[in-house]
C-alpha positions as CSV (number, residue, x, y, z in Angstrom):
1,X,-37.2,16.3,-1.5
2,X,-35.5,16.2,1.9
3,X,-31.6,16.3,1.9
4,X,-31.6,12.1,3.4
5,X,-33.5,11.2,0.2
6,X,-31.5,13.1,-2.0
7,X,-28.4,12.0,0.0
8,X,-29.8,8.8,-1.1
9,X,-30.8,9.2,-4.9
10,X,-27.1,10.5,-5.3
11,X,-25.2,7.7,-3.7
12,X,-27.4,4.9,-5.8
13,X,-27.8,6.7,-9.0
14,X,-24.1,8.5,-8.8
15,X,-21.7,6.8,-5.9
16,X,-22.9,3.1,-6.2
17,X,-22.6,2.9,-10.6
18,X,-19.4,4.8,-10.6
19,X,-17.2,2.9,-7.6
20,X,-18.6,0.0,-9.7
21,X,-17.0,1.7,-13.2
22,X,-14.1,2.9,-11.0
23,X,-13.0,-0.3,-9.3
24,X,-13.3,-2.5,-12.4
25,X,-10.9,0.4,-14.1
26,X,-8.5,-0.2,-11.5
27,X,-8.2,-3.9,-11.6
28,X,-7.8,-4.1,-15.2
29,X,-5.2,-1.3,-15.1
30,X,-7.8,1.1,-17.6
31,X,-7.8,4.2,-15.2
32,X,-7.0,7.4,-17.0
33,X,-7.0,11.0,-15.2
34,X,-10.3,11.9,-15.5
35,X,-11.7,9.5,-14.1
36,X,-9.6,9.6,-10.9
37,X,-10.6,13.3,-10.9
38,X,-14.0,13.3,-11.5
39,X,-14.5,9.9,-8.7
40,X,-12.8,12.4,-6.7
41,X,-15.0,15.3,-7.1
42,X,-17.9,12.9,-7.0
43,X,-17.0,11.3,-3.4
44,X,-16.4,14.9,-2.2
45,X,-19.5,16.3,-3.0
46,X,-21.5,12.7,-1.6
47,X,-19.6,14.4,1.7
48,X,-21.6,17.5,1.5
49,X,-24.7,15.6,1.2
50,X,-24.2,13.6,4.1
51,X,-23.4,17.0,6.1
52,X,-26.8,18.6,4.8
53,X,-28.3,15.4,6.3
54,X,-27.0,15.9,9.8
55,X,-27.7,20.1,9.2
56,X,-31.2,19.2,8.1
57,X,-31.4,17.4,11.3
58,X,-30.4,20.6,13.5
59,X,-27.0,19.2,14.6
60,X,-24.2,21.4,14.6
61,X,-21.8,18.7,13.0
62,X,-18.8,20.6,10.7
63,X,-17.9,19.0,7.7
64,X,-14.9,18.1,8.4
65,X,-15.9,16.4,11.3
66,X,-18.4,14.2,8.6
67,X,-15.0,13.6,6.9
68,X,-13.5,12.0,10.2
69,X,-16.8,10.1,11.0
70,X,-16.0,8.1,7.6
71,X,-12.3,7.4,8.1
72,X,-12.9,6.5,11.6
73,X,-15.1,3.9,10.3
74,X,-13.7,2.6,6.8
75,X,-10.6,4.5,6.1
76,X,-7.4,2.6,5.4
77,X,-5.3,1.1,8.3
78,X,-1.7,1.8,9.8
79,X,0.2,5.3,9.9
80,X,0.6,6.3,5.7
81,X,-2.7,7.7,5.7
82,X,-2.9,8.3,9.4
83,X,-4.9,11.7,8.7
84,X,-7.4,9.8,6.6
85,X,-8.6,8.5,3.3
86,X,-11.2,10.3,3.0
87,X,-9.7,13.8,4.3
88,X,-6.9,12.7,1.8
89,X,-9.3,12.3,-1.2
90,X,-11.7,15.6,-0.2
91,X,-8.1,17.3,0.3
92,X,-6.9,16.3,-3.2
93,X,-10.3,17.6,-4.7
94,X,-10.3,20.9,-3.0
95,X,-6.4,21.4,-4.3
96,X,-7.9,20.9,-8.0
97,X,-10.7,22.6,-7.5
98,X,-9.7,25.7,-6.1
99,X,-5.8,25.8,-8.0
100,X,-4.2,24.7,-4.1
101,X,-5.0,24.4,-0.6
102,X,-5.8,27.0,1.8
103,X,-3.1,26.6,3.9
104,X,-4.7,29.0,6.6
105,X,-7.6,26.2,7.7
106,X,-6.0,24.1,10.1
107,X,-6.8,20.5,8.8
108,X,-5.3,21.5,4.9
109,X,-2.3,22.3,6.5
110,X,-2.1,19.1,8.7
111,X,-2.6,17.6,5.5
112,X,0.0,19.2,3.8
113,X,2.4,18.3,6.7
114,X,2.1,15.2,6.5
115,X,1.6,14.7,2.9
116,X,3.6,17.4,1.3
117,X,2.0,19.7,-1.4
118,X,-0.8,18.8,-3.6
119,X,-2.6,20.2,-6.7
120,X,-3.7,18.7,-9.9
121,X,0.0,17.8,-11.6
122,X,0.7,16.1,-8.8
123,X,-1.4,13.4,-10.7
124,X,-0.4,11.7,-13.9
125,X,-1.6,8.5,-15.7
126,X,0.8,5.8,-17.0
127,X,-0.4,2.7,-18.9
128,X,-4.2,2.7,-17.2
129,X,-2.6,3.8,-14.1
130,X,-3.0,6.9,-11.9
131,X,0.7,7.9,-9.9
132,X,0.0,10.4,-7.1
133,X,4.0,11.8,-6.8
134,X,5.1,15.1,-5.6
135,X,8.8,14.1,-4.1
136,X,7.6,13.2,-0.6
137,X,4.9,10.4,-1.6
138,X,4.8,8.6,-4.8
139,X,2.2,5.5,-5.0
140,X,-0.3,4.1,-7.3
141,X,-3.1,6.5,-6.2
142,X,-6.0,4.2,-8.7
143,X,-5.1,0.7,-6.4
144,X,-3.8,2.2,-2.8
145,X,-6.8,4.9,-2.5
146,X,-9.8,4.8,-5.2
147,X,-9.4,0.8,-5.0
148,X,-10.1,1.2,-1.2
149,X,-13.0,3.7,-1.5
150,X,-14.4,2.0,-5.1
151,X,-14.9,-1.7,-2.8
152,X,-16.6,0.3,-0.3
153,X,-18.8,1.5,-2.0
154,X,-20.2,-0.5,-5.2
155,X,-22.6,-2.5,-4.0
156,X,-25.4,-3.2,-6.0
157,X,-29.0,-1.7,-6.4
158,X,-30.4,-5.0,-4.5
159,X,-27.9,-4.9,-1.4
160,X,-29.1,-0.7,-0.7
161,X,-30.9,-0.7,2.8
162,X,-33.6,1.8,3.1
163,X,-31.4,4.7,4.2
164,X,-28.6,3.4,2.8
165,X,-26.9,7.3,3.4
166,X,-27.5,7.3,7.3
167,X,-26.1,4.0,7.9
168,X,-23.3,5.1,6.1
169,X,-22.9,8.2,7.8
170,X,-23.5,6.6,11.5
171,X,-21.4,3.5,11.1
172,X,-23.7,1.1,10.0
173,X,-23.0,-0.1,7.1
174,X,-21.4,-3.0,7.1
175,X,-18.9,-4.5,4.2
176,X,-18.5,-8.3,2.9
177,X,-15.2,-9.7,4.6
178,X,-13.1,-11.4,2.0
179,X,-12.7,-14.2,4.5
180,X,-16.8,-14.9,4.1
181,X,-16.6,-15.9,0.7
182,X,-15.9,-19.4,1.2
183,X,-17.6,-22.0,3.5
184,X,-15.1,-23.7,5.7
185,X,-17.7,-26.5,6.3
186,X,-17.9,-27.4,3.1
187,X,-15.8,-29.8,1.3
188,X,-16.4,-29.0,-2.1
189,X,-14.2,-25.8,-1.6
190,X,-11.7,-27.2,0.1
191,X,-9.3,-26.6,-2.8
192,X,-10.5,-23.3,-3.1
193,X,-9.8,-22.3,0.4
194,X,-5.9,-23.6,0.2
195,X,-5.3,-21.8,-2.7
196,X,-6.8,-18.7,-1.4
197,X,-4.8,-18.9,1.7
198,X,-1.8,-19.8,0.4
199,X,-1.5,-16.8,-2.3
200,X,-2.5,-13.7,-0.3
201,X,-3.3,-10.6,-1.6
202,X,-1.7,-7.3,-0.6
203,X,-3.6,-5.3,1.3
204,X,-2.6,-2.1,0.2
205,X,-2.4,-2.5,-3.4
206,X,-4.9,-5.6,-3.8
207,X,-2.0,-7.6,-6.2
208,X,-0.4,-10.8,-5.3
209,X,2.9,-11.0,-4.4
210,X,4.5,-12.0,-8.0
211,X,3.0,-9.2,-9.4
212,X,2.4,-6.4,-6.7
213,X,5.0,-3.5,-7.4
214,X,4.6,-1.5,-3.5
215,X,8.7,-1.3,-3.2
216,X,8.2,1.1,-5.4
217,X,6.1,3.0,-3.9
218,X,7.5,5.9,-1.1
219,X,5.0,7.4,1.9
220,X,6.4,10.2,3.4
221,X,9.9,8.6,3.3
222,X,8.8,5.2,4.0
223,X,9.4,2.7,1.1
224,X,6.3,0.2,1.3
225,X,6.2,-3.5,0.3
226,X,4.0,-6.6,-0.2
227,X,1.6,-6.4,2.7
228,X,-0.2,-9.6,2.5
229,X,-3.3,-9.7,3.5
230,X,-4.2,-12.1,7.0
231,X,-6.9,-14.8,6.0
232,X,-7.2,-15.9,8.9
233,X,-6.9,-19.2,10.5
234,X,-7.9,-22.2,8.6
235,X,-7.7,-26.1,9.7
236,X,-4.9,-27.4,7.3
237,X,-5.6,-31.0,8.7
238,X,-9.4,-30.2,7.9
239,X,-8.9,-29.0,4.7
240,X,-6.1,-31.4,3.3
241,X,-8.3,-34.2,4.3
242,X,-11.4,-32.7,2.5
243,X,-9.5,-32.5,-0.8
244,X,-7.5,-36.2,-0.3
245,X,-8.8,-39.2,1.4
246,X,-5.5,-40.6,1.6
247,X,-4.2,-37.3,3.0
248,X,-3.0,-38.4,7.0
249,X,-2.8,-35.8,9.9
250,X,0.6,-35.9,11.9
């Protein structure tokens, strides 16, 4: 087989199942250590696939330049994870899997700047929760990172395009927007679409506001807190007059 197709039988038969299995694990607070570790490992290694797709290809692409590619395209927003979620997740991997970081190669130790030190204990499991802390960041690593990376990627078998590992790779594939899931049109939903906008979710943690804990968490010396999430804007007359007919515009 050719490294795109088994680029491809990995991320449906390993990536795709597990991100499913991951991000219901997170939601329902059931995440333990193991499998934050071995979702690690496997994202990591989908990464070498993808850069023995571009070798196979004759381009003289370096991994870690594969690793930006992603982040560029679907890594998480604003300066906390400014050097990447995905160079932050294959970081964390390589600090387990080789007992530390080699501090020597130039984007481990941007890393470690930024981030402070990582290895293995710097992740423990509380009550179906995964903590990343090591005195300079502490956060929910299970709902700010894998929740992120689990969304991205658990689609299911009927939703794969062709080369469902090249359009990844190149850009191209493109997620559901929250904001899609309703029809705006349709008055049927109307109730749905008020409730939705009027209870935001947090962005970074995916929890609403009466139950998302983010003051607690610390980036880098920066204490974080409910980041609701924009829906948008939405036709309040519009809607209101969808769900009540006796409902009267200013």
């Amino acid at each position: 087989m050719q490294p795109i197709e088994l680029a491809n039988y990995f991320f449906i038969n390993l990536v795709s199942p597990f991100s499913r299995d991951i991000k219901s694990k997170v939601e329902t607070d059931n995440l333990n250590l193991i499998n934050a570790v071995s979702y690690n490992f496997v994202v990591s290694h989908f990464i070498d696939y993808l850069w023995e797709c571009e070798k196979s290809r004759l381009r003289q692409t370096l991994r870690h330049e594969i690793i930006r590619c992603l982040d560029a395209k679907f890594g998480l927003g604003g300066n906390r994870f400014k050097l990447g979620t995905f160079a932050f997740i294959n970081a964390l991997n390589n600090s387990v899997k080789h007992v530390g970081l080699d501090s020597a190669k130039t984007h481990n130790s941007d890393i470690q700047d930024h981030h402070g030190l990582l290895n293995v204990q710097m992740l423990n499991d509380k009550d179906g929760r995964i903590w990343f802390d090591n005195g300079i960041n502490r956060f929910d690593y299970g709902r700010i990172i894998l929740r992120h990376v689990s969304s991205l990627f658990s689609i299911s078998y009927e939703d794969f395009p062709e080369d469902i590992s090249m359009d990844i790779l190149h850009g191209e594939y493109n997620l559901c927007c929250d904001n899609c899931d309703f029809d705006h049109g349709d008055p049927t939903q109307a109730i749905d679409i008020l409730v939705d906008h009027l209870n935001p979710i947090c962005l970074d943690c995916g929890m609403q506001e009466d139950v998302c804990d983010c003051d607690s968490f610390v980036f880098t010396g920066d204490i974080a807190c409910f980041n609701p999430q924009d829906k948008g804007y939405m036709d309040y007359d519009k809607i209101m007059s969808a769900i009540s007919g006796a409902y009267k515009p200013d």
